[in-house]
LOTOR-676006 format. One record per residue: x, z, y of N, C-alpha, C in turn. Coordinates in steps of 0.05 Angstrom, whole numbers, padded with zeros to 5 digits, always signed. Layout:
! residues N
XZYXZYXZY ...
END
This chain:
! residues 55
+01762+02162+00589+01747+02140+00577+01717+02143+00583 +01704+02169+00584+01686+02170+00592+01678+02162+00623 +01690+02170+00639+01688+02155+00663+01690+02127+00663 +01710+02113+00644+01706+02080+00654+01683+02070+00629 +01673+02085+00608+01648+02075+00600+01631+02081+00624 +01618+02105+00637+01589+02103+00663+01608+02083+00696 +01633+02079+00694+01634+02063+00711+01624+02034+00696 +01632+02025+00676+01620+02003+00665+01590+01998+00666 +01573+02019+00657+01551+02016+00658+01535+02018+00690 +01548+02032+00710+01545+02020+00732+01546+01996+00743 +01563+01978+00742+01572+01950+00735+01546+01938+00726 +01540+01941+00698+01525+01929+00681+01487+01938+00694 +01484+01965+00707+01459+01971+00715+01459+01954+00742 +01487+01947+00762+01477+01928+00782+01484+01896+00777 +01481+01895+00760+01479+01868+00753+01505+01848+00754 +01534+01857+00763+01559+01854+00751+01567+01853+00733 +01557+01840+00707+01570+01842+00675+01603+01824+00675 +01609+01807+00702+01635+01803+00699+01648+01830+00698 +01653+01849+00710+01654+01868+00710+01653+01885+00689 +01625+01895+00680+01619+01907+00660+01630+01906+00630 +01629+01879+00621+01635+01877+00591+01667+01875+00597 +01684+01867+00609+01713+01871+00609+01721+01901+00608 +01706+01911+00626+01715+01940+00625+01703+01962+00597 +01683+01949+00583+01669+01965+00576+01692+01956+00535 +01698+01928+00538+01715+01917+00511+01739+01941+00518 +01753+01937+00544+01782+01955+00540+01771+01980+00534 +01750+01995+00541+01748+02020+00531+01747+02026+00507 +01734+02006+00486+01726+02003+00468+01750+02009+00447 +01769+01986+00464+01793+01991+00444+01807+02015+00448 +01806+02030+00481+01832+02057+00479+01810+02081+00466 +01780+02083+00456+01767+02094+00445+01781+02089+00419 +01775+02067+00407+01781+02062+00374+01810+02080+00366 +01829+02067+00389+01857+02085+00384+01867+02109+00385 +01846+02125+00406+01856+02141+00410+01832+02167+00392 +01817+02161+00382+01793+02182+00377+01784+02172+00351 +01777+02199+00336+01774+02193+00306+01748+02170+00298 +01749+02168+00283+01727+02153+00278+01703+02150+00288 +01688+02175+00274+01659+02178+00283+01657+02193+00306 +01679+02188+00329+01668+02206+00354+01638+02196+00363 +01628+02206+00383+01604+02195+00391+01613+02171+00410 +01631+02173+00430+01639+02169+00449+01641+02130+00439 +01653+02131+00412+01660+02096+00414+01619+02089+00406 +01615+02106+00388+01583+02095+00381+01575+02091+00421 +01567+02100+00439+01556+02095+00460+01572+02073+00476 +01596+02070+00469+01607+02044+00495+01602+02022+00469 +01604+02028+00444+01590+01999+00437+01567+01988+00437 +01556+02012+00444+01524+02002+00445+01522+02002+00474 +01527+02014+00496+01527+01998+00521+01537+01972+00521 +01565+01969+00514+01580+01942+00506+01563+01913+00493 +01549+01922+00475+01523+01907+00457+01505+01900+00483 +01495+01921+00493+01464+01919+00517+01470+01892+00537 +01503+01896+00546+01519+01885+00565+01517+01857+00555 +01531+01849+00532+01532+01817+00527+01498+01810+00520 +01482+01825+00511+01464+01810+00513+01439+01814+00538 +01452+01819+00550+01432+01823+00575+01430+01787+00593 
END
Protein backbone atom coordinates (compact mmCIF):
# COMPACT_ATOMS: atom_id res chain seq x y z
CA UNK A 1 0.00 0.00 0.00
CA UNK A 2 2.80 2.07 0.47
CA UNK A 3 4.02 1.74 -2.93
CA UNK A 4 0.60 2.53 -4.61
CA UNK A 5 0.24 5.64 -2.19
CA UNK A 6 4.11 7.30 -3.80
CA UNK A 7 2.93 5.69 -7.09
CA UNK A 8 -0.19 7.88 -6.70
CA UNK A 9 1.53 10.77 -5.71
CA UNK A 10 3.74 10.45 -8.66
CA UNK A 11 0.63 10.62 -10.79
CA UNK A 12 -0.57 13.56 -8.85
CA UNK A 13 3.24 15.41 -8.81
CA UNK A 14 3.00 14.98 -12.89
CA UNK A 15 -0.04 16.35 -13.24
CA UNK A 16 -2.27 13.01 -13.92
CA UNK A 17 -4.91 13.32 -11.11
CA UNK A 18 -7.12 11.01 -13.46
CA UNK A 19 -4.79 8.72 -12.32
CA UNK A 20 -3.91 9.89 -8.99
CA UNK A 21 -7.13 10.30 -6.94
CA UNK A 22 -8.49 6.75 -8.26
CA UNK A 23 -5.57 5.14 -7.12
CA UNK A 24 -4.94 7.09 -4.18
CA UNK A 25 -9.40 6.44 -2.92
CA UNK A 26 -8.60 2.43 -3.47
CA UNK A 27 -5.71 2.72 -1.22
CA UNK A 28 -7.51 4.54 1.10
CA UNK A 29 -9.97 1.92 1.47
CA UNK A 30 -7.41 -1.42 1.51
CA UNK A 31 -5.53 0.99 4.26
CA UNK A 32 -8.85 1.55 6.34
CA UNK A 33 -9.34 -2.44 6.15
CA UNK A 34 -6.55 -3.73 6.55
CA UNK A 35 -4.55 -1.46 9.33
CA UNK A 36 -5.56 -0.28 12.69
CA UNK A 37 -6.84 2.82 13.06
CA UNK A 38 -4.35 5.35 13.83
CA UNK A 39 -1.63 3.88 11.54
CA UNK A 40 0.22 6.71 10.00
CA UNK A 41 0.01 5.24 6.70
CA UNK A 42 -4.05 6.02 6.17
CA UNK A 43 -3.34 9.75 7.92
CA UNK A 44 -0.71 10.41 4.69
CA UNK A 45 -2.79 8.85 1.61
CA UNK A 46 -5.60 10.99 3.00
CA UNK A 47 -3.93 13.86 3.05
CA UNK A 48 -2.16 13.25 -0.30
CA UNK A 49 -5.76 12.06 -1.37
CA UNK A 50 -7.17 15.69 0.04
CA UNK A 51 -3.92 17.67 -1.89
CA UNK A 52 -5.07 15.56 -5.08
CA UNK A 53 -8.91 16.62 -5.34
CA UNK A 54 -8.07 19.93 -4.58
CA UNK A 55 -5.32 20.66 -6.70
Amino acid sequence: MTSRNNLAYVYAAAGDLGRAIPLYERTLQDCERVLSPGHPLIAAVRENLDRARSA
